[in-house]
MDAnalysis code that builds the backbone (N, CA, C; Angstrom):
import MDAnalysis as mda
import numpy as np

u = mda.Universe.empty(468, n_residues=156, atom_resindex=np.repeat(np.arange(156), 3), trajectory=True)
u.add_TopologyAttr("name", ["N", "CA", "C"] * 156)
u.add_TopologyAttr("resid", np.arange(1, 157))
u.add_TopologyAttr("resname", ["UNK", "UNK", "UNK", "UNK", "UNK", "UNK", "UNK", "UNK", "UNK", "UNK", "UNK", "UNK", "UNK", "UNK", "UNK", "UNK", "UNK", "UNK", "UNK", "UNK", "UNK", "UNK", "UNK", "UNK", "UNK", "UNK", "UNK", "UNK", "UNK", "UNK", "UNK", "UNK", "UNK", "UNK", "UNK", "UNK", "UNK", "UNK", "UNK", "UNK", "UNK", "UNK", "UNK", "UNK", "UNK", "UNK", "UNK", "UNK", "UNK", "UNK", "UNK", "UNK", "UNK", "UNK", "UNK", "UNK", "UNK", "UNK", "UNK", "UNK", "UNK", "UNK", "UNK", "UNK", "UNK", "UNK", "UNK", "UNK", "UNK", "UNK", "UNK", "UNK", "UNK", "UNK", "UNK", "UNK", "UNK", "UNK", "UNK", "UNK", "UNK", "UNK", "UNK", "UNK", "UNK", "UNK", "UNK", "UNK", "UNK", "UNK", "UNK", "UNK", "UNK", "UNK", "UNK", "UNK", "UNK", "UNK", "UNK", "UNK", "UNK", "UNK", "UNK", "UNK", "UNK", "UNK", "UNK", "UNK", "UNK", "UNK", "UNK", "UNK", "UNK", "UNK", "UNK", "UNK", "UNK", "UNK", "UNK", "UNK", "UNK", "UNK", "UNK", "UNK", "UNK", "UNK", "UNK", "UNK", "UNK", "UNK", "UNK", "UNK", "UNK", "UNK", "UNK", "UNK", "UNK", "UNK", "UNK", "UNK", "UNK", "UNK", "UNK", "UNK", "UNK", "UNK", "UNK", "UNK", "UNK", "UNK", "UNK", "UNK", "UNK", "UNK", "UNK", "UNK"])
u.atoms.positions = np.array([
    [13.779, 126.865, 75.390],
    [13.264, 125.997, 74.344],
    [13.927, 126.347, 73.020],
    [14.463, 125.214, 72.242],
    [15.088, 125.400, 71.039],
    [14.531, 125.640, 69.819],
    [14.540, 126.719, 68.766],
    [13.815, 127.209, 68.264],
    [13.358, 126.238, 66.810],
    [12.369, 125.748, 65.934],
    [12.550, 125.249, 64.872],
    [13.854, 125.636, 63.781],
    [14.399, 124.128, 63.130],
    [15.819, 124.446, 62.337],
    [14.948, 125.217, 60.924],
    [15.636, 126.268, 60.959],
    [15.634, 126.981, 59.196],
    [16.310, 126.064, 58.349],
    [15.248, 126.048, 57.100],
    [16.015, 125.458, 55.360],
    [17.693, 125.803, 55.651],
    [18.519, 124.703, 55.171],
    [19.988, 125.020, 55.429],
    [20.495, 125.032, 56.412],
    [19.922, 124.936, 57.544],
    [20.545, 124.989, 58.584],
    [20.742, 123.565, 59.483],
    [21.801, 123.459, 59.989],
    [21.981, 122.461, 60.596],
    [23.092, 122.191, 61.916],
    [22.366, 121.272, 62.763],
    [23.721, 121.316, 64.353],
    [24.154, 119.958, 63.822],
    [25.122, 119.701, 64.523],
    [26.069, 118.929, 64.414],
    [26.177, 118.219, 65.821],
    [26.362, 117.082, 66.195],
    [26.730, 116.629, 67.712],
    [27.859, 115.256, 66.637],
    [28.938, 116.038, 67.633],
    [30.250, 114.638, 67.474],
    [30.879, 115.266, 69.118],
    [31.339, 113.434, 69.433],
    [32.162, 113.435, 70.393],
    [33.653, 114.058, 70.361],
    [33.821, 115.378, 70.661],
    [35.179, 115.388, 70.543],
    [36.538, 114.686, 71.660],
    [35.913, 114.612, 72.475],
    [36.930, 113.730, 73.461],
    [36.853, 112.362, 72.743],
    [36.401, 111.595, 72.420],
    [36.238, 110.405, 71.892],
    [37.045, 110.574, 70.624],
    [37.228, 111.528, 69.381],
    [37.447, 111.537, 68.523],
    [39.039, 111.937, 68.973],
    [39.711, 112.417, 70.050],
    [40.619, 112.484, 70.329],
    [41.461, 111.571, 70.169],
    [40.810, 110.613, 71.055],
    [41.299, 109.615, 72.038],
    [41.628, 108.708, 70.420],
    [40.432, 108.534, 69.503],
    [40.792, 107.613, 68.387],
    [41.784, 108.147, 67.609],
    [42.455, 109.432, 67.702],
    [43.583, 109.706, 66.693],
    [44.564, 109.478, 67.530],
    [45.061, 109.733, 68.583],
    [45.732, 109.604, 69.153],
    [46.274, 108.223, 69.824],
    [44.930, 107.071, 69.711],
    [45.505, 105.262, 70.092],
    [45.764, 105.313, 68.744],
    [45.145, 105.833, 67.630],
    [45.811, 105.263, 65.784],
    [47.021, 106.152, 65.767],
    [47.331, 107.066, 66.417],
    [48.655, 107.264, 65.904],
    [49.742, 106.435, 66.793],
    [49.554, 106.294, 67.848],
    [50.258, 105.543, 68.949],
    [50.309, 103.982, 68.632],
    [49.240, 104.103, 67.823],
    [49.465, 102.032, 67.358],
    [50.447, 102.294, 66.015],
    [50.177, 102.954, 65.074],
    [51.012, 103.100, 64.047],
    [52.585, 103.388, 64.470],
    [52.396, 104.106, 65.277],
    [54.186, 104.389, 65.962],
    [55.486, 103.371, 66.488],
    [54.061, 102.562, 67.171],
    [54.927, 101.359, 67.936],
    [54.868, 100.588, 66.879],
    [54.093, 100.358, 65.810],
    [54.155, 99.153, 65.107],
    [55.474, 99.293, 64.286],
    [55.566, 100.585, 63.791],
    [56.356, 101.096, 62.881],
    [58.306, 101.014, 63.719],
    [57.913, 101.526, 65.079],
    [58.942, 101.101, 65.431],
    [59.179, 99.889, 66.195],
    [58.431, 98.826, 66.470],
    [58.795, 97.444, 66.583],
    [59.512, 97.066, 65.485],
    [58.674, 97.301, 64.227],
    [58.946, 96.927, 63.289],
    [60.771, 96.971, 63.060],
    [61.726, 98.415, 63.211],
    [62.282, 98.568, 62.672],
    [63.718, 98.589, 63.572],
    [63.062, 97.965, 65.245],
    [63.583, 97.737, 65.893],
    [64.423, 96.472, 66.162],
    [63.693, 95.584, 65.142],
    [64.548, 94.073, 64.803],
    [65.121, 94.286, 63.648],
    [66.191, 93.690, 64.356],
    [67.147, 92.878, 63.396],
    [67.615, 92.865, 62.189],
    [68.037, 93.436, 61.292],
    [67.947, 93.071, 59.959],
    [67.727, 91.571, 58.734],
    [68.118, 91.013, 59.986],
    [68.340, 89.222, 59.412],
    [66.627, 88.901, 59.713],
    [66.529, 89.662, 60.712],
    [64.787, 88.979, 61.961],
    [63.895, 89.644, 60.291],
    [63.628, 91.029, 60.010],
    [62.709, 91.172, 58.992],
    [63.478, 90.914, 57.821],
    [64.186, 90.244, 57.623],
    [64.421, 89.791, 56.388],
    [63.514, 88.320, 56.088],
    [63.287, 87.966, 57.077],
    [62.611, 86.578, 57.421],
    [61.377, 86.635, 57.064],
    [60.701, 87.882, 57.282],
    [59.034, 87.791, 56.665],
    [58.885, 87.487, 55.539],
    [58.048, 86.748, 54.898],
    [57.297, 87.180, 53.424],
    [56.325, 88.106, 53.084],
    [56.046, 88.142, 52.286],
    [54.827, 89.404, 52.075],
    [54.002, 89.244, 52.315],
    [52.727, 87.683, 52.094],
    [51.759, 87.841, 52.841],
    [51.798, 88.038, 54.733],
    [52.624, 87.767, 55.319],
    [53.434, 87.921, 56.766],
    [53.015, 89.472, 56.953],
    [53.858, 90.262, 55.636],
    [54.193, 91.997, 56.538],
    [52.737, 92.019, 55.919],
    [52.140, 91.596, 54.721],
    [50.296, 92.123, 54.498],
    [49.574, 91.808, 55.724],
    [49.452, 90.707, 56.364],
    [48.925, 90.574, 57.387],
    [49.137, 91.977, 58.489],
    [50.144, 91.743, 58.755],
    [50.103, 92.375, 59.817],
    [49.798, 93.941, 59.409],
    [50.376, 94.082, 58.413],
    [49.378, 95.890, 58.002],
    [48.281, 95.792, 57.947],
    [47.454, 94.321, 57.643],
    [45.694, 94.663, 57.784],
    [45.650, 94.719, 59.072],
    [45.791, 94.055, 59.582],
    [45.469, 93.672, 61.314],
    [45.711, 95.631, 61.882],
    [46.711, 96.636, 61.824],
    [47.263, 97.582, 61.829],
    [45.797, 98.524, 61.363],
    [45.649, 98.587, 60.596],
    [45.019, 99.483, 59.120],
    [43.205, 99.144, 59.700],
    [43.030, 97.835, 60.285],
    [41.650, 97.292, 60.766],
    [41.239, 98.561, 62.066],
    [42.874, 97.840, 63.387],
    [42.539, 98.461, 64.607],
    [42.118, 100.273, 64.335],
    [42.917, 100.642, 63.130],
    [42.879, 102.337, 62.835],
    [41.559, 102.489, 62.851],
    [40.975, 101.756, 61.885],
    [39.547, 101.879, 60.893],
    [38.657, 101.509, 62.132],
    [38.628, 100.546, 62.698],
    [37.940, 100.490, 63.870],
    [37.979, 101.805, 64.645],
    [38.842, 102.223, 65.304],
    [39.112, 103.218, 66.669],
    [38.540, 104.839, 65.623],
    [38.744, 104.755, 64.638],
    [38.428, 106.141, 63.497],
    [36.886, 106.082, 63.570],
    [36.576, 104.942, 62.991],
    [34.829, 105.008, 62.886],
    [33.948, 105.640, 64.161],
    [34.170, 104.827, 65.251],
    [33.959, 105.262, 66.373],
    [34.070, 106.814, 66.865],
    [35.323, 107.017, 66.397],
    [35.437, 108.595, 66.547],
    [35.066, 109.667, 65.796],
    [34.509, 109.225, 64.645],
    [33.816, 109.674, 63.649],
    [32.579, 109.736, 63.745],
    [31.947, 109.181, 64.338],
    [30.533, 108.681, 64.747],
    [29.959, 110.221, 64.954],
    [28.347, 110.490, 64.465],
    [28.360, 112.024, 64.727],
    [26.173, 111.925, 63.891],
    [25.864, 112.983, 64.706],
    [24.255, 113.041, 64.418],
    [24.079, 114.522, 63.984],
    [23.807, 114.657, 63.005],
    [23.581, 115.826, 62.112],
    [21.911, 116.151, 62.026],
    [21.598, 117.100, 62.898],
    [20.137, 117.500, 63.045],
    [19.777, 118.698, 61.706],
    [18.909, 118.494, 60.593],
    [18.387, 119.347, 59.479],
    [16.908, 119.419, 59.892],
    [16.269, 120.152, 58.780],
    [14.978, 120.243, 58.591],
    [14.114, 119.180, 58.623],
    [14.838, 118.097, 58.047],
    [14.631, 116.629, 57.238],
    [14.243, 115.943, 58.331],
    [15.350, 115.918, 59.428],
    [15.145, 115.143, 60.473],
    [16.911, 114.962, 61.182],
    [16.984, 113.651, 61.715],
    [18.503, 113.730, 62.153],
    [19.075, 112.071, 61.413],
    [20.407, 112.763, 61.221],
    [21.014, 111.773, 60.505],
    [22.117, 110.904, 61.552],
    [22.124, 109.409, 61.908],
    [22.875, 109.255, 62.946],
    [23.813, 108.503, 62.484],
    [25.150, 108.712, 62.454],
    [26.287, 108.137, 61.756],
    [26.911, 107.052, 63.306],
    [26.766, 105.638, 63.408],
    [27.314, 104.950, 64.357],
    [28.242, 104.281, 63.587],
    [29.252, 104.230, 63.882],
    [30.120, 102.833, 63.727],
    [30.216, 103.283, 61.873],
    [30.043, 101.966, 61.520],
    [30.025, 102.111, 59.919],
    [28.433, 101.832, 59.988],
    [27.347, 102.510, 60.420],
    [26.296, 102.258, 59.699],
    [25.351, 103.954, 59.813],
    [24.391, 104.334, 58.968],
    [24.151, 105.487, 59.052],
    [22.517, 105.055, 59.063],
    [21.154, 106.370, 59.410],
    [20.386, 105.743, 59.783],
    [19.929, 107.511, 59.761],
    [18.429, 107.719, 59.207],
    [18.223, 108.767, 58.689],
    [16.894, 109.030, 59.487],
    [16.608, 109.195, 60.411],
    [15.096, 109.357, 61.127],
    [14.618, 110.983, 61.028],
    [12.884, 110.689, 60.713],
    [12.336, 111.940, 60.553],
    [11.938, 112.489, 61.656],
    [11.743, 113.837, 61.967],
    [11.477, 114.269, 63.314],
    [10.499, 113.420, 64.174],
    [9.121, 113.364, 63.439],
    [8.396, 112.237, 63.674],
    [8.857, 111.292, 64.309],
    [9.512, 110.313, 63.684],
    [10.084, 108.848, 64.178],
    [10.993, 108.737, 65.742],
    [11.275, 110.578, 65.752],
    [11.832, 110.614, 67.191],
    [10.927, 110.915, 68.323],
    [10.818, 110.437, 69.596],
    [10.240, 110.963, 70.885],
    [11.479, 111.587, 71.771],
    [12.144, 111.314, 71.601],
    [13.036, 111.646, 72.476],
    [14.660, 111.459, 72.833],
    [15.493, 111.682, 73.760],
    [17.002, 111.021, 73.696],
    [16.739, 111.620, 75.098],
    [18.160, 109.994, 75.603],
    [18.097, 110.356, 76.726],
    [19.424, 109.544, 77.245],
    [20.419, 110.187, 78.416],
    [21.800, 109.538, 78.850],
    [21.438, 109.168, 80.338],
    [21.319, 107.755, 80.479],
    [21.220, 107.682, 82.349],
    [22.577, 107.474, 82.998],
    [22.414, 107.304, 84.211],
    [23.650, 107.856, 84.970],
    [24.901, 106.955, 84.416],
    [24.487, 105.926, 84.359],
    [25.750, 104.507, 83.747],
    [26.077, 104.073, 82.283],
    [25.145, 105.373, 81.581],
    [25.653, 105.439, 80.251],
    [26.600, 105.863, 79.875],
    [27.175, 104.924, 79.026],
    [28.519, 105.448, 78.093],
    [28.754, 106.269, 77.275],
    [26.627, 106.015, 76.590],
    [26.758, 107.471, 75.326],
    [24.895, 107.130, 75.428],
    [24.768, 108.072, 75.025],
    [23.221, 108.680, 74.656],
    [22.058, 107.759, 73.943],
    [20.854, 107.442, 74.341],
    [19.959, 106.826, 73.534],
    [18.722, 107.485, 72.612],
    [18.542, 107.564, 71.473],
    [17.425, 108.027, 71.116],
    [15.843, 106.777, 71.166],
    [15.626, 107.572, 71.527],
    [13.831, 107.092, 72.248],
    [13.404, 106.990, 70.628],
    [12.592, 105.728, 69.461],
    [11.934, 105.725, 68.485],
    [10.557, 105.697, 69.174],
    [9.403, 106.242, 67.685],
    [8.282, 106.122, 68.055],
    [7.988, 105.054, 67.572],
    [6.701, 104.352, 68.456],
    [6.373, 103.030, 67.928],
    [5.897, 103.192, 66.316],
    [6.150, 101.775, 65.889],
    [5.692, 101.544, 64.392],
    [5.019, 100.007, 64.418],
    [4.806, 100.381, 63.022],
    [4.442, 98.551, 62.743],
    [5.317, 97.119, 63.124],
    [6.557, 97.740, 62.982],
    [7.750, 96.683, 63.417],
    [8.186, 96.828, 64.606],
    [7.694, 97.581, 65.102],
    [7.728, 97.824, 66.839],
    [6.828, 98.337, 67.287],
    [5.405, 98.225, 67.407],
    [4.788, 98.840, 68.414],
    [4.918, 99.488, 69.679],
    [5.719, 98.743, 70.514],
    [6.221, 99.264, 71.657],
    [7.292, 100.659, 71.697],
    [7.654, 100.669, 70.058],
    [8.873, 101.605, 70.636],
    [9.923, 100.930, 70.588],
    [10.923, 101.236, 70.035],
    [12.702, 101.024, 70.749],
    [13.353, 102.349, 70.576],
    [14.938, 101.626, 71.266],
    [15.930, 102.613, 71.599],
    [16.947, 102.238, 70.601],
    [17.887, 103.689, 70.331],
    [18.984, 103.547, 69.316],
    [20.315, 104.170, 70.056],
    [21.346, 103.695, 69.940],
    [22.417, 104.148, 70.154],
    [22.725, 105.658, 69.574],
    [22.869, 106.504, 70.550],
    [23.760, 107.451, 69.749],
    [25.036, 108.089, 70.465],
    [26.073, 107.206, 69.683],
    [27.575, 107.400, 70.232],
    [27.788, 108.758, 69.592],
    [27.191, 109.710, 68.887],
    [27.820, 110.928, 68.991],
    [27.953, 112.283, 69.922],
    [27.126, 111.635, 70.996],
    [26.877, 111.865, 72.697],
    [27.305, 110.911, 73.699],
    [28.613, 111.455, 74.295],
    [29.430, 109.994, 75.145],
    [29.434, 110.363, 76.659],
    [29.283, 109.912, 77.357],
    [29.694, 110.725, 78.910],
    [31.084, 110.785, 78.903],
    [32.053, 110.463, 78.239],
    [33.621, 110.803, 77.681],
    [33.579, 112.203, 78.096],
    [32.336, 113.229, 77.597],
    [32.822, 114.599, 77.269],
    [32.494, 115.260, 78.334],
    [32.286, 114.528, 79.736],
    [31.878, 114.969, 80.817],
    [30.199, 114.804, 81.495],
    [29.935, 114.074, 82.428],
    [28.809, 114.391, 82.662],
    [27.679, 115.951, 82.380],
    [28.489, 117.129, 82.688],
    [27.585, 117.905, 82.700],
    [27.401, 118.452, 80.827],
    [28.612, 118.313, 80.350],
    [28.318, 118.003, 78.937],
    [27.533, 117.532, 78.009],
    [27.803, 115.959, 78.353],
    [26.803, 115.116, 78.094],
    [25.340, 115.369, 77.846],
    [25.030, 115.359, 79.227],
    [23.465, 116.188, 79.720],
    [22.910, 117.391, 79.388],
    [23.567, 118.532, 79.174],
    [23.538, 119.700, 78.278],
    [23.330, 119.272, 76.990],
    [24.153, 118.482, 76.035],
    [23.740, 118.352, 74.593],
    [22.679, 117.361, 74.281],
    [22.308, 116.653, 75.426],
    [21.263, 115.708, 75.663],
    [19.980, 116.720, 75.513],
    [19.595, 117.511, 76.573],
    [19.172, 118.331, 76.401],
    [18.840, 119.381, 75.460],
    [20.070, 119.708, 74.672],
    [19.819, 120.443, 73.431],
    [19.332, 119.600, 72.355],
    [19.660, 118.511, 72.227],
    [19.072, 117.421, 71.116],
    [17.166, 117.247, 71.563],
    [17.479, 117.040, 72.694],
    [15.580, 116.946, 73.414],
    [14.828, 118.041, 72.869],
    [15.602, 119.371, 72.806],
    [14.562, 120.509, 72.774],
    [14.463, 120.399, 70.795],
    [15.351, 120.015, 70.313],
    [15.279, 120.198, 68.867],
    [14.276, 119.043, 68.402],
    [14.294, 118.105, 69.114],
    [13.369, 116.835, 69.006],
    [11.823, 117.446, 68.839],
    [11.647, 118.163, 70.161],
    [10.278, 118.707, 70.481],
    [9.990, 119.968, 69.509],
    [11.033, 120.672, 69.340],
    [10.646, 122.141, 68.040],
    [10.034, 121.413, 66.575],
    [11.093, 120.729, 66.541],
    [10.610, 120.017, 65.037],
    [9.872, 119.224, 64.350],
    [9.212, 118.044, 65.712],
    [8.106, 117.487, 65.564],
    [7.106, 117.918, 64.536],
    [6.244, 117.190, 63.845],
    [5.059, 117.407, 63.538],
    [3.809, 118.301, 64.692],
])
């Protein structure tokens, strides 16, 4: 059983296989783009205009920012409660507000269990991609587990 978090203290859960995988397709998209790019022609990119090469660096600069966020994605357990960074959105729950987390066999990444409220009585579930089965089933389930026991120490 995991012990209550001390003032200052704090775990961390990020996917590191996942966070791999996103530096490594953003550097591999930047590479090929860079050398498609420089692989035509001189007459062929002389032909673009600027909104042309802007385009295509957003489109570039998007897929990065996309595949980064994702890999960035990460749940920071404090005193306070846990902080869950998905995607581009962040989401601050107090120990309270949690019952639980949990990965079933055909999950991709981890769910945290909410306690019911006024806007949900029943309860819902939240994504938390900073637990992926990416990092291995028995992984997975281990930090699943370690998040469960910090759930239950810190409670009210």
């Amino acid at each position: 059983m995991s012990e209550r978090l001390q003032p200052g203290e704090k775990r961390v859960f990020r996917s590191l296989p996942v966070m791999r995988t996103a530096i490594s397709l953003s550097v591999l998209l930047v590479s090929a783009s860079l050398f498609g790019w420089f692989m035509l022609d001189p007459r062929v990119r002389a032909q673009f205009t600027v909104p042309q090469i802007a385009t295509l660096l957003f489109f570039v600069a998007l897929m990065v920012g996309l595949m980064m966020t994702v890999g960035l994605s990460s749940a920071v357990a404090t005193t306070e409660g846990l902080k869950v960074r998905n995607v581009v959105s962040t989401r601050r729950y107090g120990w309270d507000e949690l019952e639980g987390v949990s990965i079933g066999s055909g999950d991709a990444w981890a769910y945290l269990t909410l306690a019911p409220s006024q806007d949900h009585p029943e309860g819902e579930t939240s994504m938390l991609l900073a637990i992926q089965r990416a990092e291995g089933v028995e992984a997975s389930v281990e930090r699943v587990r370690e998040l469960r026991e910090l759930i239950e120490a810190n409670r009210s």
